[in-house]
C-alpha positions in Angstrom: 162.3 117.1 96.7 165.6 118.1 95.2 169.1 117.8 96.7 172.1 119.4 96.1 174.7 116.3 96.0 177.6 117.9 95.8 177.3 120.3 99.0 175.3 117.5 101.5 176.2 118.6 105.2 178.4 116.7 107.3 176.2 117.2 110.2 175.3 113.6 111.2 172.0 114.6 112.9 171.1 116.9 109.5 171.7 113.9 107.7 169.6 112.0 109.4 166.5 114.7 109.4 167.3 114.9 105.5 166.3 110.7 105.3 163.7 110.8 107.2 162.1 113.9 105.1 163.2 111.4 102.0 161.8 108.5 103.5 158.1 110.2 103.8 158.3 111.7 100.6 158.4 108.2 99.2 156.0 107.1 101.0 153.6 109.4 100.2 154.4 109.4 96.4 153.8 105.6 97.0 150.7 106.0 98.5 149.5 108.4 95.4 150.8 106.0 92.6 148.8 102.8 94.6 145.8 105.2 94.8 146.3 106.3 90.9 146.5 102.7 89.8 143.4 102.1 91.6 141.2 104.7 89.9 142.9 103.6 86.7 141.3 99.5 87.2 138.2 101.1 88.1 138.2 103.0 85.0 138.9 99.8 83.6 136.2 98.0 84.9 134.0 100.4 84.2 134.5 100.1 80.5 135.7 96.8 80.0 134.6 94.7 83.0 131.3 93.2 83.9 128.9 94.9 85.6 127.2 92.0 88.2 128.9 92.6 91.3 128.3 89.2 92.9 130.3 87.3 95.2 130.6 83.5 94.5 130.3 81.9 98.1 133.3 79.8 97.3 135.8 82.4 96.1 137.8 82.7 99.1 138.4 79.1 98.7 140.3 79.2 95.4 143.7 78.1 95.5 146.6 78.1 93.2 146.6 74.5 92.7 143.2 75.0 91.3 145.1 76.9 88.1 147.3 74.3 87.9 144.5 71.9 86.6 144.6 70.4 83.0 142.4 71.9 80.8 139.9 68.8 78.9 141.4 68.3 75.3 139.0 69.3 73.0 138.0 66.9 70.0 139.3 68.4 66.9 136.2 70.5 65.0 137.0 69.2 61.3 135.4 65.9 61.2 132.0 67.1 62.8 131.9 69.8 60.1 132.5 68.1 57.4 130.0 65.4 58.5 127.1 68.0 59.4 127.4 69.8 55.9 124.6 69.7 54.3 122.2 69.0 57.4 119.3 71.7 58.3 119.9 73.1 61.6 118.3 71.6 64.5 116.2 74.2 66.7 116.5 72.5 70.4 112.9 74.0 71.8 112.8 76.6 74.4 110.7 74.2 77.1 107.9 72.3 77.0 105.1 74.3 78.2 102.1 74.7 76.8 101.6 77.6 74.9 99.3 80.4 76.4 95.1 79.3 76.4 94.6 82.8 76.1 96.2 83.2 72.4 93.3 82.6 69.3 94.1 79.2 67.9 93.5 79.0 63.6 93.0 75.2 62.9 95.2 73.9 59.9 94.1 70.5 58.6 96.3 68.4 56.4 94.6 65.5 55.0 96.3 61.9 53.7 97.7 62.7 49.8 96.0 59.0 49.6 92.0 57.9 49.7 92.7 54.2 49.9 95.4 52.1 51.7 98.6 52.1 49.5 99.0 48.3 51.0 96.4 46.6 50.2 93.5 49.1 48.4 91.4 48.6 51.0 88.9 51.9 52.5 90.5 54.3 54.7 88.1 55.0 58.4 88.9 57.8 60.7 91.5 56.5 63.2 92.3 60.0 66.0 93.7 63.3 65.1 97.3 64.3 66.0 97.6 67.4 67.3 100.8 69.4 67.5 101.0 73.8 67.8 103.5 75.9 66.5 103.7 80.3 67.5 102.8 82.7 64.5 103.1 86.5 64.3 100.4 88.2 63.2 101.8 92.1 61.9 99.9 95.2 63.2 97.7 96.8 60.9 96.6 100.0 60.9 93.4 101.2 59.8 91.2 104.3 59.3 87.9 104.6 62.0 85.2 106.5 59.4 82.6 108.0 61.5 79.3 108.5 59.8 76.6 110.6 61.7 73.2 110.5 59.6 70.9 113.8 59.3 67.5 113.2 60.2 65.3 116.0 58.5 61.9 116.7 60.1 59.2 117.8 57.8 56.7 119.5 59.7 58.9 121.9 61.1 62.4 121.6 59.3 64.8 121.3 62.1 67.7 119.1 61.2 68.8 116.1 63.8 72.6 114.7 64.0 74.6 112.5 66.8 77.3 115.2 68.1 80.6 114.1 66.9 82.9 112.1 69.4 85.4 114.0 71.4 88.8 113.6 70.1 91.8 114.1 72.3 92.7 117.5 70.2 90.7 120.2 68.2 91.6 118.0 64.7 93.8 115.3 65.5 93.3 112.3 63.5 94.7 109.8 65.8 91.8 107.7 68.0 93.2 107.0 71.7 94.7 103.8 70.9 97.2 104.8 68.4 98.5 107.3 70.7 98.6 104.8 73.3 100.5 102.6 70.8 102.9 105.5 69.9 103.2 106.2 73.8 103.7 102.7 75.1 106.5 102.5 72.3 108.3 105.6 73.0 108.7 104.7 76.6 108.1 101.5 77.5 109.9 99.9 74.4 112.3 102.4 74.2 111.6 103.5 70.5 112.3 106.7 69.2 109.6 108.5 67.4 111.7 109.0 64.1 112.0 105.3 64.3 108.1 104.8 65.1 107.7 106.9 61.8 109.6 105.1 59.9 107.7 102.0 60.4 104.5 103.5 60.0 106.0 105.0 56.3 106.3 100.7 55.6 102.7 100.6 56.5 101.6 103.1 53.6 101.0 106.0 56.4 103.3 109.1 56.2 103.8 110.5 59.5 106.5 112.9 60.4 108.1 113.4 63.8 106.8 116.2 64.7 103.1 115.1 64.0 104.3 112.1 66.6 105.5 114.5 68.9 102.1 116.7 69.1 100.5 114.0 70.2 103.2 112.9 72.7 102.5 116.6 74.1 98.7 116.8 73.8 98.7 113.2 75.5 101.1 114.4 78.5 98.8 117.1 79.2 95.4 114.9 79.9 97.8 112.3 81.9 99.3 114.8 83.8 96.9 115.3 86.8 97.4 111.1 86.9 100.9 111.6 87.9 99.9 114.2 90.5 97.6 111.6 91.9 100.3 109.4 91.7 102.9 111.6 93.8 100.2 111.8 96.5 100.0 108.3 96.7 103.9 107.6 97.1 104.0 110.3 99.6 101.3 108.4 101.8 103.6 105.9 102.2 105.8 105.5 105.6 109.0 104.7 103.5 109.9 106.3 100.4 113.2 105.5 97.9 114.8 108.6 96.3 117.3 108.8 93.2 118.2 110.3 90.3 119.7 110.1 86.7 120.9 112.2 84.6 118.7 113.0 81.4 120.3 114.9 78.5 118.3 118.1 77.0 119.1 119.5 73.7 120.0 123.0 74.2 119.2 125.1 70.7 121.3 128.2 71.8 124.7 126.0 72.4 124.3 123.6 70.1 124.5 121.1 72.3 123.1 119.1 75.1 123.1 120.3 78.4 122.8 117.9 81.6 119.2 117.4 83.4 118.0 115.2 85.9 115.6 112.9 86.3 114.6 112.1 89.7 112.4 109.1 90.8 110.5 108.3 94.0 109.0 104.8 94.5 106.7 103.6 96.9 107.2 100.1 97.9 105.2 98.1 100.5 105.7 94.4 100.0 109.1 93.8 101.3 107.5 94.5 104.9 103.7 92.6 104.1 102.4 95.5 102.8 99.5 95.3 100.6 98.8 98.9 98.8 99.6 99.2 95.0 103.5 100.1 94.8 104.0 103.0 92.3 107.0 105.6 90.9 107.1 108.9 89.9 109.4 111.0 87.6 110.3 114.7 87.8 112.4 116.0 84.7 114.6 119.1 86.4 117.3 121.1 84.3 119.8 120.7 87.7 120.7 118.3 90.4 120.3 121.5 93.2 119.2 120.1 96.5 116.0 122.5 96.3 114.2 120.1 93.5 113.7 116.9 95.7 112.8 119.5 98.8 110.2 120.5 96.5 109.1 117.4 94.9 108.4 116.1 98.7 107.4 119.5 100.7 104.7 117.1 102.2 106.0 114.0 102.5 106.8 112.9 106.4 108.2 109.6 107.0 111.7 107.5 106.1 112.9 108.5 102.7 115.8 105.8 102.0 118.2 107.5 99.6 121.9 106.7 98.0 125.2 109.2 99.3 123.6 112.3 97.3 124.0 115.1 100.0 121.2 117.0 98.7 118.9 115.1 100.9 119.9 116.4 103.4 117.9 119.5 103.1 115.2 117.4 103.8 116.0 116.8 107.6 116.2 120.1 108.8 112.6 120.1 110.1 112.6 116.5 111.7 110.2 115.6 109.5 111.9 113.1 107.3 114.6 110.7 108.4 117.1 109.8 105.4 118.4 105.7 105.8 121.5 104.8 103.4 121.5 102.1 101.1 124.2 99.7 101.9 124.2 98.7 98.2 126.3 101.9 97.1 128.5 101.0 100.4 129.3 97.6 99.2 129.9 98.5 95.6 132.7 101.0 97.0 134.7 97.8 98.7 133.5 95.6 95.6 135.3 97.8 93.6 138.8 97.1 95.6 138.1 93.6 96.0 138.5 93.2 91.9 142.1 94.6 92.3 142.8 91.9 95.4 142.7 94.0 98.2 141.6 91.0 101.5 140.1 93.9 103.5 137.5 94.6 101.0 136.5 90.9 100.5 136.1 90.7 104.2 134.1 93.9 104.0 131.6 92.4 101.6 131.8 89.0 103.5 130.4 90.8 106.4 127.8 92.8 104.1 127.2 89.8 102.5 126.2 88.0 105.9 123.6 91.1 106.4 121.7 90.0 102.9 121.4 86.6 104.5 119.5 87.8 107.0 117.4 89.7 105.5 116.2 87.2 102.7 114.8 85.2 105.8 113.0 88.3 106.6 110.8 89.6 103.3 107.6 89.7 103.6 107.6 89.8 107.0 105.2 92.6 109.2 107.1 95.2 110.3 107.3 94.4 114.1 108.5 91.0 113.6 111.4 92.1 110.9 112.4 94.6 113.6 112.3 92.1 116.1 114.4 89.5 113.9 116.6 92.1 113.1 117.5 93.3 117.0 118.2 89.8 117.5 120.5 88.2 114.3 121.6 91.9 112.6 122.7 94.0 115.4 125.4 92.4 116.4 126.9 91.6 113.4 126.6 95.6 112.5 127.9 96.8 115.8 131.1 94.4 114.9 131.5 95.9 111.5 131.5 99.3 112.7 134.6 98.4 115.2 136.5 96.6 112.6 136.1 99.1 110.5 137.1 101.8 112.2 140.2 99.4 113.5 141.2 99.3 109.7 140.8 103.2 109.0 143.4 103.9 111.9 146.0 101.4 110.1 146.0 103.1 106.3 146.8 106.2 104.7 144.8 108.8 104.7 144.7 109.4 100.9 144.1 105.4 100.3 140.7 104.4 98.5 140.5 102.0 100.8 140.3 104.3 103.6 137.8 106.4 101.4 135.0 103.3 101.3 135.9 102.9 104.6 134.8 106.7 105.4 132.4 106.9 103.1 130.9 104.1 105.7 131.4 105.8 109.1 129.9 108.8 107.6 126.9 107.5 107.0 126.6 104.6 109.7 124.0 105.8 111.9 121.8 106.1 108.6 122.9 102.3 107.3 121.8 101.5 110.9 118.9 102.8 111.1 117.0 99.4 109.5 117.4 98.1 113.0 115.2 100.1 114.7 112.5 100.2 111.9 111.5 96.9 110.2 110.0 99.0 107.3 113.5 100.0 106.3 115.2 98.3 103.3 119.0 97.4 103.5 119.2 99.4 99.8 117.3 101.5 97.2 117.4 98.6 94.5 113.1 99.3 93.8 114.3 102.8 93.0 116.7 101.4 90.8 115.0 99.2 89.2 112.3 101.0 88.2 115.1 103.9 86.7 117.1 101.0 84.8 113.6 101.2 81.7 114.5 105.0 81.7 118.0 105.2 81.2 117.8 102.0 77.7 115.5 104.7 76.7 117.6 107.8 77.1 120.2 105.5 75.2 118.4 104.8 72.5 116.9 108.2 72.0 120.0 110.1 73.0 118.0 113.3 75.0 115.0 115.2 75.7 114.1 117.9 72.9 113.7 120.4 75.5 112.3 120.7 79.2 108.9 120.5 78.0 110.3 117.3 76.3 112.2 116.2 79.5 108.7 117.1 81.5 106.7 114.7 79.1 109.3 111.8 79.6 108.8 112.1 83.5 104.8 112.3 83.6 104.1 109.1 80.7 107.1 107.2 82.5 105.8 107.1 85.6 102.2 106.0 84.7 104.1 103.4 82.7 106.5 102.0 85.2 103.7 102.0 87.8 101.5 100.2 85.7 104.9 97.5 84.9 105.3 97.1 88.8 101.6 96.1 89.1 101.6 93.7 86.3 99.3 95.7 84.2 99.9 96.0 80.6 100.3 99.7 79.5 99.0 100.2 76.0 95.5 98.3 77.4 95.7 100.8 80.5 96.6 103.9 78.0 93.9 103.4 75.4 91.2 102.9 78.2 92.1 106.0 80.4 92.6 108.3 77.2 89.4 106.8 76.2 87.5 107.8 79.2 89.3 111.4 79.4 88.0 112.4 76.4 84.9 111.4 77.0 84.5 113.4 80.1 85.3 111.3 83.1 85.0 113.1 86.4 87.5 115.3 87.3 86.8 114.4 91.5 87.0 110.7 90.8 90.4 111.0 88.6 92.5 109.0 90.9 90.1 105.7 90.2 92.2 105.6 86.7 95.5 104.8 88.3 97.5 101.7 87.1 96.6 99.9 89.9 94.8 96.1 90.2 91.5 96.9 90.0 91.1 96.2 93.8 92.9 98.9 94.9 90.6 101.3 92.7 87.3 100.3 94.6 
């Protein structure tokens, strides 16, 4: 707002209008430099800052007479060097367990250098043993399976008899079902790139290219796929589902450049409520975040799908068939966020949040009924309060303030961060759905994007099987090698689902 200095009015009232208009201007520019400076320290944060976002149960407590305190001096470093030079480094051991009984044990026994006593000449008897174990590596190997099938010639009538050769998972692939697993389990549950997977098998004397990695990444994907399927209808049985997404990089030829997919996940989780089926997630590669891929990927689903602030979901209301609860994870990170830069509202925000977790850690593993019960009884109120304080807050800040931003993005949302109240199945966040995305996104990092959809598609289907089989404590190259295994050799198509990653329980 300019003014003209030289020709101000003498009108005392005009004058008056004129500060006031000056006054708000400031105040508004104020308010957009404090709201600036914010997203600059979250930028900050972002890049340099940690990422836990606890909250020490003491920090309110600090005071600035704890700053004040001497630091301990610190014995000068020259004297223990120079003393220790020379000495071998001492290895403090990791704990005292016993190593696993499972492991093969290779007896090493090192006899006296001496037959008689050095003392006195006299005959050395057996006195004990001492016994002591160290860990050894032993390096892969790999190795080449010759199959020999005899001919059996009969004379009388000359027909010729032979075993039919073994299926193999493709039309000339030289690779049995537990290499690919091996080349599977360490694309994407190891996170290593196949050029890198190549490269290792070149130290081993076998010269593999990328490409020949990648065909059987693809023929692989194809016999697992129907698994995932199987696995989707299994989520969507469940009476509360998690929903999220990431985005996954896919090269795109024609630009030159990567374009930005997503990758969304859908977990089923039981055990936070007593539940006892087999948790599991699922992947879907996508080229898109449109709302119409998560409608699709859960056209049958009816229950409680407990999602982040993506408004996609919402799609999936319209019907009355799912219910969407919010995950108050992504609501306290936006007040965490202003409580780094000092702000007292946000720490009494996440105080309050904070006081919610509490509760709920009494409550896992509890049956449904009984959480809900709990929760009517210690949670409610405490929710009920939050909401009115809240809302007392908004009415006192600006508009354009990222405070009053968390605070929305709160009250927009409240009746489905509520809605854990009414159903003791509910979570009070999305972290399973998380969790099981964190694997994916150290593997997009080390291998930078998909090759294409088909690519992105093959990520989604072996990652799920993977993750599902991670959640359930089953190791996936074991589970890999034995279902390719028993594809090939022509288990039943109606009976597929037996082969999930599940505890073999759950499969009978």
């Amino acid at each position: 707002m300019r003014i003209a200095l030289d020709s101000l009015p003498f009108d005392p009232i005009t004058l008056q209008t004129m500060v006031r208009d000056l006054a708000g201007a400031v105040d508004e520019g104020q308010i957009e430099i404090d709201r600036l400076r914010q997203i600059i320290r979250e930028f900050q944060r972002a890049r340099f800052g940690r990422r836990a976002e606890t909250l020490e149960p003491d920090q309110l407590l600090l005071t600035l007479e704890a700053e004040t305190e001497k630091s301990p001096v610190m014995a000068p470093l020259s004297p223990l060097i120079t003393e220790n030079i020379g000495a071998a480094p001492v290895v403090k051991p990791p704990h005292s367990k016993a190593l696993p009984e499972h492991l093969p044990r290779t007896d090493v026994t090192i006899l006296p250098d001496v037959t008689a006593c050095p003392s006195c000449g006299g005959a050395l008897r057996d006195a004990g043993m001492t016994t002591s174990e160290m860990l050894d590596w032993v390096p892969a190997s790999v190795r080449v399976v010759r199959i020999n099938r005899p001919k059996c010639a009969c004379r009388a009538c000359g027909t010729l008899h032979q075993a039919p050769a073994p299926e193999r998972i493709a039309e000339g692939c030289l690779a049995t079902p537990g290499l690919i697993a091996h080349v599977l389990t360490s694309r994407y549950c190891d996170h290593l790139p196949l050029y890198r997977q190549s490269q290792i098998l070149a130290r081993h004397g076998v010269a593999l290219s990328r490409s020949t990695l990648a065909d059987w990444v693809k023929v692989a994907a194809w016999w697992l796929a129907p698994l995932r399927d199987q696995l989707m209808t299994h989520v969507c049985a469940g009476e509360r589902v998690f929903a999220d997404d990431t985005p996954l990089p896919i090269l795109d030829p024609g630009r030159g450049r990567t374009r930005t997919g997503r990758l969304w996940a859908y977990t089923r989780d039981d055990r936070p409520f007593g539940g006892t089926t087999p948790p599991a997630v699922v992947f879907y590669a996508t080229p898109d975040r449109m709302s119409v891929w998560p409608a699709r990927h859960l056209e049958s689903y009816r229950g409680i799908l407990q999602v982040d602030g993506y408004a996609g979901f919402e799609q999936l209301t319209r019907d009355g068939t799912v219910h969407l609860a919010a995950c108050w994870a992504h609501t306290r990170r936006k007040f965490y966020e202003l409580h780094q830069t000092g702000s007292p509202i946000a720490t009494e925000a996440l105080v309050q949040i904070r006081s919610l977790y509490e509760i709920e850690a009494s409550l896992r593993g509890l049956p449904p009924d009984q959480r809900r019960t709990l929760r009517q009884e210690h949670s409610r109120p405490r929710v009920e309060a939050l909401e009115i304080w809240l809302r007392q807050k908004l009415a006192l800040l600006p508009s354009r303030a990222r405070l009053a931003e968390a605070i929305r993005y709160a009250l927009n949302r409240w009746d489905d961060l509520a809605r854990f109240i009414e159903n003791g199945r509910i979570d009070l966040d999305t972290n399973p759905v998380e969790r099981a995305i964190r694997p994916v996104t150290l593997g997009r990092k080390n291998a930078l994007f998909a090759g294409s959809e088909g690519g992105a598609n093959r990520w989604a289907i072996v990652a799920s099987l993977i993750e599902t089989a991670k959640l359930n404590g089953i190791e996936p190259f074991t589970w890999l090698r034995d279902v390719l295994t028993r594809m090939i050799e022509g288990y039943p198509a109606g009976r597929i689902g037996e082969l999930l990653p599940f505890p073999r329980s759950a499969n009978e």
